[in-house]
Each structure stands twice: as C-alpha cells, then as structure tokens.
C-alpha positions as CSV (number, residue, x, y, z in Angstrom):
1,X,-10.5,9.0,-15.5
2,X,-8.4,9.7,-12.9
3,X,-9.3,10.0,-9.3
4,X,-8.2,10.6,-6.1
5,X,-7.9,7.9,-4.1
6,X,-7.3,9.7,-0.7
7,X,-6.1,13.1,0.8
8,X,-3.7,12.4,3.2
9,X,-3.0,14.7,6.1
10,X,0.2,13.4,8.2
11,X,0.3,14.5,11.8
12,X,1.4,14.1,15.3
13,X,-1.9,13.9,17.2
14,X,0.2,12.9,20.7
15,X,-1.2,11.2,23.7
16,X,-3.7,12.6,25.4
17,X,-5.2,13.5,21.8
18,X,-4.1,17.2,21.4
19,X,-7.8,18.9,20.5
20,X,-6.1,21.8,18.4
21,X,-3.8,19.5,16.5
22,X,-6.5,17.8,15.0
23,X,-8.9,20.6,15.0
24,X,-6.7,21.9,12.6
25,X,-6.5,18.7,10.8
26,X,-10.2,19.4,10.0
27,X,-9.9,22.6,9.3
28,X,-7.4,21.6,6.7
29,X,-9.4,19.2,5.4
30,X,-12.8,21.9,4.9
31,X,-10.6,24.0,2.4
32,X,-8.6,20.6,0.6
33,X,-11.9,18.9,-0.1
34,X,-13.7,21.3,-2.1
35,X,-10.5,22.5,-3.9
36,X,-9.7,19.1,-5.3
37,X,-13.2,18.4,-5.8
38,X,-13.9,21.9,-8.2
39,X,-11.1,21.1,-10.3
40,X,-13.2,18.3,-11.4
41,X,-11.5,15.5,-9.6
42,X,-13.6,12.7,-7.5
43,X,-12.0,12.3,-4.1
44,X,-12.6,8.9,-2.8
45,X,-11.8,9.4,1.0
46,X,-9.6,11.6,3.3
47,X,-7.4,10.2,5.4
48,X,-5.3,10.4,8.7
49,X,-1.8,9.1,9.4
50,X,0.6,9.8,11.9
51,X,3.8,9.2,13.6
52,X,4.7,5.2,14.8
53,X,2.2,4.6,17.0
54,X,4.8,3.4,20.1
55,X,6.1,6.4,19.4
56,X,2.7,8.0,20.6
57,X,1.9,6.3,23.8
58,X,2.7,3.2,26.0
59,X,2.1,0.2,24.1
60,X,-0.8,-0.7,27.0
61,X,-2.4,2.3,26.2
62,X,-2.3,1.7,22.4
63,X,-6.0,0.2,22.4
64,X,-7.4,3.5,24.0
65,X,-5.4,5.8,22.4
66,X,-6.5,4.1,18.7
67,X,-10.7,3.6,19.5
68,X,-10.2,8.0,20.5
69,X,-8.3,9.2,17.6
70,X,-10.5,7.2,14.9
71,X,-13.3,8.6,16.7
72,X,-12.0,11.9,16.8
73,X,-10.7,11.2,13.3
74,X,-13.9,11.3,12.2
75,X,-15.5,14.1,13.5
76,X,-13.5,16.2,11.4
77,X,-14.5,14.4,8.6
78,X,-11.3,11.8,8.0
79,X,-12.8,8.2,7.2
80,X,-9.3,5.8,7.8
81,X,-6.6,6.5,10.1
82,X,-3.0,4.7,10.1
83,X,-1.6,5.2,13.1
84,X,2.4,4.4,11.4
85,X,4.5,0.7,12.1
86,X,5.4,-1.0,14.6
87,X,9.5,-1.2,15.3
88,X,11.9,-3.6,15.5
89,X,13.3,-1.7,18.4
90,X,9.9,-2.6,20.4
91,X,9.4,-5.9,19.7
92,X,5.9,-5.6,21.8
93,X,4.4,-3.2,19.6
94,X,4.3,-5.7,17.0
95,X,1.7,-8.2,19.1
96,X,-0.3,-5.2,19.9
97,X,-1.7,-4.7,16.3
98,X,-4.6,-7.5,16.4
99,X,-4.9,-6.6,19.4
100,X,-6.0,-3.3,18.0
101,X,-7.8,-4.1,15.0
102,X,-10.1,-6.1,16.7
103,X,-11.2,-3.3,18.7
104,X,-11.4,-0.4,16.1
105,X,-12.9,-0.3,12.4
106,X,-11.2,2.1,10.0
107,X,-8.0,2.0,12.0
108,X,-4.8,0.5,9.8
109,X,-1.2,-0.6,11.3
110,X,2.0,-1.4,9.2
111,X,5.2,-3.1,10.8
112,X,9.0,-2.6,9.8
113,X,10.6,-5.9,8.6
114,X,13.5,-4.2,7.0
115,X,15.1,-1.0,6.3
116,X,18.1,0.3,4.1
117,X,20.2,1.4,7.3
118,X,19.8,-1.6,9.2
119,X,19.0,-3.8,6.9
120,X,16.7,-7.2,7.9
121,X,15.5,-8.0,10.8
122,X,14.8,-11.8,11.2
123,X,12.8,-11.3,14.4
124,X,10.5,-8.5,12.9
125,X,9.9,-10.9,10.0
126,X,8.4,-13.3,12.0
127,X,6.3,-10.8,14.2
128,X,4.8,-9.5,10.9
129,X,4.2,-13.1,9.9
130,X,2.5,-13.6,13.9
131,X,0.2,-10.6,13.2
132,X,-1.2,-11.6,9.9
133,X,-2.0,-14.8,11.9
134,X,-3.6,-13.7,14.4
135,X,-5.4,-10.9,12.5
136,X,-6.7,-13.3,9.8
137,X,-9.5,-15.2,12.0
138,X,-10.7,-11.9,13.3
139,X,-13.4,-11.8,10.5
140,X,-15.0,-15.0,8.7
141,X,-13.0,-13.6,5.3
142,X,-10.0,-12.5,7.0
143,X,-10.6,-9.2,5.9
144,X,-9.1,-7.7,8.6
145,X,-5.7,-8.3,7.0
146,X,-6.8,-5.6,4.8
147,X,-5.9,-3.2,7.9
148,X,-2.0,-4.5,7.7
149,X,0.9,-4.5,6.2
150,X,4.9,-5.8,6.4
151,X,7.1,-2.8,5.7
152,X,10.3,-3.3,3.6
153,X,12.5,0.0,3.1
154,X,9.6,2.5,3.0
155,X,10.4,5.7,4.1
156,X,7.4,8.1,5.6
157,X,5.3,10.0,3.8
158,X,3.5,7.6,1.4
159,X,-0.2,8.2,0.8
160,X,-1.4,5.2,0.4
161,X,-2.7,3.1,3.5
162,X,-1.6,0.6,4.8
163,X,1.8,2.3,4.5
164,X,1.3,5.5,5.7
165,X,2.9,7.0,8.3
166,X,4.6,10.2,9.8
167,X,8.3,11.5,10.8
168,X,8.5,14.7,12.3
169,X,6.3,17.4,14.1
170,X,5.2,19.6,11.4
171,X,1.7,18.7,9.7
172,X,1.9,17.6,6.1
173,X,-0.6,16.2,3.4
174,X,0.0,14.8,0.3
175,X,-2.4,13.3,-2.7
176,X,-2.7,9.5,-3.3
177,X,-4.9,8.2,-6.9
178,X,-6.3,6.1,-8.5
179,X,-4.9,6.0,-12.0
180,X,-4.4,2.5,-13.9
181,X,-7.4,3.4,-16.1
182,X,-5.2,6.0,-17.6
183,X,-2.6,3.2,-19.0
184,X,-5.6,1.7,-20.2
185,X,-6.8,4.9,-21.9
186,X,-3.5,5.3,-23.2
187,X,-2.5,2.1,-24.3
188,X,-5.7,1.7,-26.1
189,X,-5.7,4.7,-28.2
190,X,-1.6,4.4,-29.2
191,X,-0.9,3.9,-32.7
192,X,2.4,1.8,-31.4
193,X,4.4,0.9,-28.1
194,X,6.4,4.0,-28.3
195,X,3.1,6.2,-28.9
196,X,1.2,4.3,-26.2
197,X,4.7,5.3,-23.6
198,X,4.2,8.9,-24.8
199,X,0.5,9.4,-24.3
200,X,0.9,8.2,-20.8
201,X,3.8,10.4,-19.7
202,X,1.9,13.4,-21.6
203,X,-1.7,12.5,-19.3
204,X,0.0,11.5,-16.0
205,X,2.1,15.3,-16.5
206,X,-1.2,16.8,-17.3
207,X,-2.8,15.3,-13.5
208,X,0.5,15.7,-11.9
209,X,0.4,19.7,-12.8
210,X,-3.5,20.0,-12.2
211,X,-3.1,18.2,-8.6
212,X,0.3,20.1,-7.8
213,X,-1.4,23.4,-8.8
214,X,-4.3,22.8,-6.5
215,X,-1.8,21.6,-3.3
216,X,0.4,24.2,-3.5
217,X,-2.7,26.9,-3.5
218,X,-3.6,25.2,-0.4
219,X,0.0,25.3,1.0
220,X,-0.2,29.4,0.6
221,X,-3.9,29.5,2.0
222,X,-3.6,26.8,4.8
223,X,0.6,27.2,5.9
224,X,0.1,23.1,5.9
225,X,3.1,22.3,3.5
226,X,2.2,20.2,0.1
227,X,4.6,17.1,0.3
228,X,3.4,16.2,-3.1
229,X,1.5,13.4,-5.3
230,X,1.6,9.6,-5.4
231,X,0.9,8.8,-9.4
232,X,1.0,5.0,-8.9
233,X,-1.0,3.4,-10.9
234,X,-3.5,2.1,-8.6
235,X,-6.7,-0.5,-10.1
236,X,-10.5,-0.4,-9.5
237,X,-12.5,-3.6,-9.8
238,X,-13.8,-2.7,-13.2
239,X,-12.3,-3.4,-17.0
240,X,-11.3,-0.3,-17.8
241,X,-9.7,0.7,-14.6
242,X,-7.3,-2.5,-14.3
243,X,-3.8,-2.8,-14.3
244,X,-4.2,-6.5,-15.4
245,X,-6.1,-5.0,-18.2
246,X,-3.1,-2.2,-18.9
247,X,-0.7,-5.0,-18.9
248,X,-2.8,-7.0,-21.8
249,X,-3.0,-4.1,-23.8
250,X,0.7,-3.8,-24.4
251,X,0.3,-7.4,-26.1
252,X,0.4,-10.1,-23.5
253,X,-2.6,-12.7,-23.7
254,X,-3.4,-13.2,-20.0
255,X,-1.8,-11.3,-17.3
256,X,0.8,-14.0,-15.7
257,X,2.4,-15.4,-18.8
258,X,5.4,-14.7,-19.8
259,X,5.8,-11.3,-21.4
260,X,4.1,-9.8,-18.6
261,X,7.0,-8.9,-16.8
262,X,8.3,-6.9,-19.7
263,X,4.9,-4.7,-19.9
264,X,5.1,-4.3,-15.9
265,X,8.6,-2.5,-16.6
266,X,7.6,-0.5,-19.5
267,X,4.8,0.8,-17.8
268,X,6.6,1.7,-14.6
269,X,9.2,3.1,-16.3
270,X,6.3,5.8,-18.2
271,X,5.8,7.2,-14.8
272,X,9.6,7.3,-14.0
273,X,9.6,9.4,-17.3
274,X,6.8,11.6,-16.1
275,X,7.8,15.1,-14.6
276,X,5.8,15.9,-11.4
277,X,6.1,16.5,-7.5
278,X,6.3,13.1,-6.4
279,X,5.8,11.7,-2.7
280,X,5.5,7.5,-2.2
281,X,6.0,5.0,-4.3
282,X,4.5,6.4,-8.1
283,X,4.6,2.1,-9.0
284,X,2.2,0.0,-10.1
285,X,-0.1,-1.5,-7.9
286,X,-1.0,-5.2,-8.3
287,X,-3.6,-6.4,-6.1
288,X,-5.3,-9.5,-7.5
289,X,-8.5,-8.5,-5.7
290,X,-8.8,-4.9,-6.0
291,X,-8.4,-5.6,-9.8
292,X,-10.9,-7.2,-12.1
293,X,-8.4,-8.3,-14.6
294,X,-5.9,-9.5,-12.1
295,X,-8.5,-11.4,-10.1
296,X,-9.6,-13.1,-13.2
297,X,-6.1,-14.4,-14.2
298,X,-5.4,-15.6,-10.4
299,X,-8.7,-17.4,-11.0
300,X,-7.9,-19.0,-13.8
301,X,-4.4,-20.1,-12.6
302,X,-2.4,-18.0,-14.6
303,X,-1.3,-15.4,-12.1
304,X,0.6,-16.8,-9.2
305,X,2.2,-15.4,-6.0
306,X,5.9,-16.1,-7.4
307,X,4.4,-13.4,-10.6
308,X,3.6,-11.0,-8.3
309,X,6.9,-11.0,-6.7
310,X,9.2,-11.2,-9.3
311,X,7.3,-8.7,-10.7
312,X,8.1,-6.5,-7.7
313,X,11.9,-6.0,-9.0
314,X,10.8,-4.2,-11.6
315,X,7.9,-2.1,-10.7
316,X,5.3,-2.6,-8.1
317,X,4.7,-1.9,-4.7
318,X,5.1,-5.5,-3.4
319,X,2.5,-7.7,-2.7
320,X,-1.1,-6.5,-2.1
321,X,-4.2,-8.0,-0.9
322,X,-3.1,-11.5,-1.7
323,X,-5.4,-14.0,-0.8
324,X,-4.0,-17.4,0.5
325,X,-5.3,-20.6,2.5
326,X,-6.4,-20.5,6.0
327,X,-4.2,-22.5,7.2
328,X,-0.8,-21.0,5.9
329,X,1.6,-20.7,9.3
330,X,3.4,-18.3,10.6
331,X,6.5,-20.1,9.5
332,X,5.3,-20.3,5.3
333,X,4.6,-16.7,5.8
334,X,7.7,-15.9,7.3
335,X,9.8,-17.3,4.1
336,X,7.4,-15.3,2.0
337,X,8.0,-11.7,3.7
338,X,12.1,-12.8,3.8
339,X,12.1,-13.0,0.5
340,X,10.0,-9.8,-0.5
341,X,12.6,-7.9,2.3
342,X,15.4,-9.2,0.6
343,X,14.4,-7.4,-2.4
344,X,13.2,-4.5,-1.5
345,X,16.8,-4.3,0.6
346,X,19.2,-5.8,-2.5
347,X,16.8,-3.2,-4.9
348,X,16.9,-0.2,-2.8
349,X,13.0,0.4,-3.5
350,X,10.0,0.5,-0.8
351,X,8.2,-3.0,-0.7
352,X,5.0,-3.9,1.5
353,X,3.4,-7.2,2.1
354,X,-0.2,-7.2,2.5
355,X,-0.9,-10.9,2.8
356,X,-4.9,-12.2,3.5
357,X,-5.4,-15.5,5.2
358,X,-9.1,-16.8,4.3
359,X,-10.6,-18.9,7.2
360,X,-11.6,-22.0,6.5
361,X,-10.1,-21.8,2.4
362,X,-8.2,-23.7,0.5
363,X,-5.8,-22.8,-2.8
364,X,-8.4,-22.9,-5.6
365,X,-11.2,-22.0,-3.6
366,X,-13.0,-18.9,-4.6
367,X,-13.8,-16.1,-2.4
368,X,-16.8,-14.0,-1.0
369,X,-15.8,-10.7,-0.2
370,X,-18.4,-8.2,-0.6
371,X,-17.0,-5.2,-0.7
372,X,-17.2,-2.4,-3.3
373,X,-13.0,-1.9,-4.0
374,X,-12.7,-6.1,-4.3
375,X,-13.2,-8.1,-7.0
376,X,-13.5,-11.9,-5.7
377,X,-11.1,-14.3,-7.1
378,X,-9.4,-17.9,-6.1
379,X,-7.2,-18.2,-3.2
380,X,-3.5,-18.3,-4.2
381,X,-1.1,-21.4,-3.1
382,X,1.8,-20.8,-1.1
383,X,4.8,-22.4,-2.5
384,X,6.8,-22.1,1.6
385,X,8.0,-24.5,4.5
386,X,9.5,-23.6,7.9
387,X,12.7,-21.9,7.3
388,X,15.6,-23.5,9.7
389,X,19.3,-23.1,10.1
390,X,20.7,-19.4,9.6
391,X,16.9,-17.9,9.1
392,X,15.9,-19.4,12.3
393,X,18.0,-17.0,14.1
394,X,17.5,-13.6,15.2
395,X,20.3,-11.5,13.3
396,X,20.3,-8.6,11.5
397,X,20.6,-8.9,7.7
398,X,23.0,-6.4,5.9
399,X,22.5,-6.7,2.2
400,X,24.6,-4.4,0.3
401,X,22.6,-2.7,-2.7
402,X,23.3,-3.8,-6.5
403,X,25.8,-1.5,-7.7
404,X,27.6,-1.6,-11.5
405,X,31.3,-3.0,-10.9
C-alpha cells in the first residue's frame, strides 16, 4: 500500500560534469534499487538533485550544463533531475529557468521567494510569478509548470521534486513515498477517530522502520550517508490512494466544505505523532490533479484555491499542481505566491507553489492531461488583481514567527 515514490541521491555533480561523481551516483543507485525493491516495496523512480544550479555554473552556461547532466543522469539509471532554486541573490538565474525547460525533458527548477533568515523577497516573488508565465505556453496544457516550483522557507534535503535540492559537498540520499492510501486504509478500518489516529501512527512507524532499516544497511555498505525518509502523505489518481478520499473518511461530505480543515489537521498531526527518521516535509500533499478525490471536488466547485491555502497553515505542503486560466498575469500570480510566503514565513513551515497555467482555458473549463500520475479536473479561478503601493516595491519582508505572549 505504500510505495516509494522516489530514491533521491543529492549531489554536487560540478561544471564540467565530474565523471566519478556521478559514476558513483550510479553505483549507488545499483545496490539502493534492489534493496528497497526485495523488501517488498515498489519504487516508482530514482532521482537526481543537486546543489542551486547558479551555484554550479555561469548562468549562460546553465542550458548546456542541464541538456549533459540529464543525459548523463540517465545513464546511470536516474529518470528526473532537479538541478536546486534559483536565488534572490542572482536575480538572472530566475529568467533562465524556461529558458531551460524548454530545452530539456525530465529536468525540474525551484526558485526561492522567501526564507526564515531573510525573510520575503518582493522581487523574487515576482520572478517566480514571470517564470510560471513564461513556462506555461511552452506545452498546449502548460504542463511544463509541472517542472517548477516557488520556494517558501524550505530548507535542502527534501525528496520530493520540484523541491529538491542540495547544500554541501558530501553525497546524500534519502526516501520520498507515496502514502495517502494508508490514511485511507486506516481510517476505513477504525472503529472511532481516536482508533483511526492510532492505526495510522502504528502503519506509518511500521514503514518508517522497514525503509530506515534498509537505508541505513546501505549507509554501512555504500559510505553514502542515509539522510532519512519523507512520510508525507502523498496521493495517486485512484480512490483508494487519495488524500481527498482520507479526508472524507474522517466524516466530511465533500472534500472543501467546512470540516475539512479540521481532518487536514488531525491527519497531519498522526504523522507528527509518528516516530521515524524524518527528512522533508512528512505533510500532506494536496494536489487537485494528482488526486482523484481532490480533482473531483475542484470539479464540482467545492474545492477552491483559498481551501488549499488555508489549508496550508495547518498541514500541507502548499499549493501543488493547481490548475488555473490561461490568461492569469504575472501580477494575479504574484499576490497569490505573497500570500503563500507570508505563511510559510509567519508559520515557520516549508511552503511551495506549484501553480499550472492552461493555454487557451478558462475557470470551469475541464482539462486534458494525459498523463498516468494526473487525474483531469476543472481549472480553478483566481480570486487576485495587480498588487500596488508597498507590494509594488522591492524590499525585503521581515515577518517575525508566531510566538505565545
């Protein structure tokens, strides 16, 4: 029921690629594999992330260096690569990205908009809402929005994509699933709400020692340190490996009325309970279409953008694969990614934006992705204008975290 979404193997690779830095990478990946795969788990992909990519090479040469290392990538077996975020510091390396994923296939970017030290950054804000732009008419469904994603105080070493990405010199991996159909499982079977809470702590501890078991066996055997595991609760277009689904098992009619915001919590707060090695964000991912039950409610009009936001504060991983009209500006989406830093900021938790543009749609138009991990649903309205005044500007953003007076 659970499954591993990806093995992640976080890197340096430099610039000219270094041969036996990702030799190694492979050679990693021939032992990590098979391990996972004879403990009886599925693993979905392997994947590649590194260091920031300006960090890297000359943004010029960020085309070149990104078309070699997916290539090289994949000779030893890796099928995605993230090569990390652009920075705020480098305000070019932000209008390389489309740039970029026009060029390569299996290649995925983030961008910083905001992070606890320095808090928001107006200007990166906007550069994130410029690449989604740009990106979104690069393919008839804007799907290559699917290889980006706005950074709000997340720290290195997630394995999920789009957020992936690197800090140091010293190799890592770590272990990314695919787990809402456990709280499904769970939630199901329960006898009450407290039962239901109970039997998913118990199965997540049960996979969190299986997984850690098998990564720290390849620590000793490969010297590549085991960072640890990323429980979040991540969907699959199907029934019975939905979060939407989860969330109506608790008691809520439709995922998006009222009430659901309550089950988003108590679920997130079963994997806070859970005891495991944890890396990333261990949340609950709600992306209206890689979810069957999510992408029905945003159909149907019950699940809005505003939903998925608020429900943000108390669980998830921010906004993910959220498809909107065509012709959103930069300026709409700007407001949107403001507000989603804001929180991640006043919250102190990790928030991405992974916003989808659909040429040539409206709101309430349905989509046509065909794609195995999407279920089609409606494109979501977008309730933002232009921001002026203050927001126009090009400050910095301190906002101190919530603390008990």
């Amino acid at each position: 029921m659970l499954k591993i979404r990806s093995i992640t193997y976080f890197l340096n690779p430099e610039w000219p690629l270094n041969e036996s830095t990702l030799a190694a990478a492979g050679k990693f990946l021939a032992a990590a594999h098979p391990a996972y795969e004879n403990t009886g788990y599925e693993v979905q992909t392997a994947r590649l992330a590194t260091i920031p990519f300006p960090q890297i090479c000359p943004t010029a040469e960020t085309v070149e260096m990104a078309q070699a290392f997916e290539a090289a990538a994949a000779q030893q077996g890796y099928t995605y690569v993230a090569l990390g975020p652009a920075l705020p510091e480098l305000p070019e390396s932000y209008t390389v990205i489309p740039d970029v994923l026009a060029a390569t296939e299996n290649t995925f970017f983030s961008a910083v908009m905001a992070t606890k030290e320095n808090g928001i950054s107006l200007p990166a804000v906007r550069a994130c809402a410029d690449v989604i732009q740009r990106a979104a008419p690069l393919d008839p469904n804007g799907f290559a929005n699917l290889y980006f994603t706005a950074l709000a105080n997340v720290p290195a070493g997630s394995p999920f994509f789009p957020a992936s990405y690197h800090h140091g010199e010293q190799p890592v991996f770590a272990i990314a699933t695919e787990a809402a159909g456990l709280a499904v499982a769970a939630f199901r079977g329960a006898s009450s709400l407290n039962d239901g809470v109970a039997r998913l702590v118990a199965t997540i501890e049960e996979h969190g020692a299986r997984l850690a078991a098998v990564g720290e066996q390849l620590e000793q055997a490969t010297g590549v340190p085991f960072n640890g595991i990323d429980i979040s609760l991540a969907p699959f277009p199907a029934e019975d490996s939905s979060l939407g689904t989860a969330l109506e098992c608790l008691g809520i009619p439709r995922a998006g009325l009222h009430g659901s915001l309550a089950a988003a919590a108590i679920l997130a707060d079963a994997v806070d309970k859970a005891q495991f090695k944890r890396i990333g964000f261990n949340g609950l991912l709600l992306p209206p279409l890689e979810d069957f039950t999510l992408a029905k409610r945003a159909a149907e009009g019950t699940l809005a953008v505003t939903d998925l936001l608020m429900y943000s504060a108390v669980c998830g991983t921010g906004l993910d694969t959220i498809p909107l009209p065509g012709d959103v500006s930069a300026e709409q989406l700007s407001a949107l990614l403001l507000d989603l830093a804001a929180l991640a900021v006043r919250l102190d938790k990790p928030l991405t934006a992974r916003l989808m543009p659909i040429p040539g749609k409206q709101a309430g138009d349905m989509t046509s992705f065909d794609f195995a991990f999407f279920a089609n649903s409606r494109v979501l309205g977008l309730k933002a204008e232009a921001l002026d005044g203050f927001f126009a500007g090009d400050e910095q953003i301190k906002i101190g975290t919530r603390t008990r007076k």
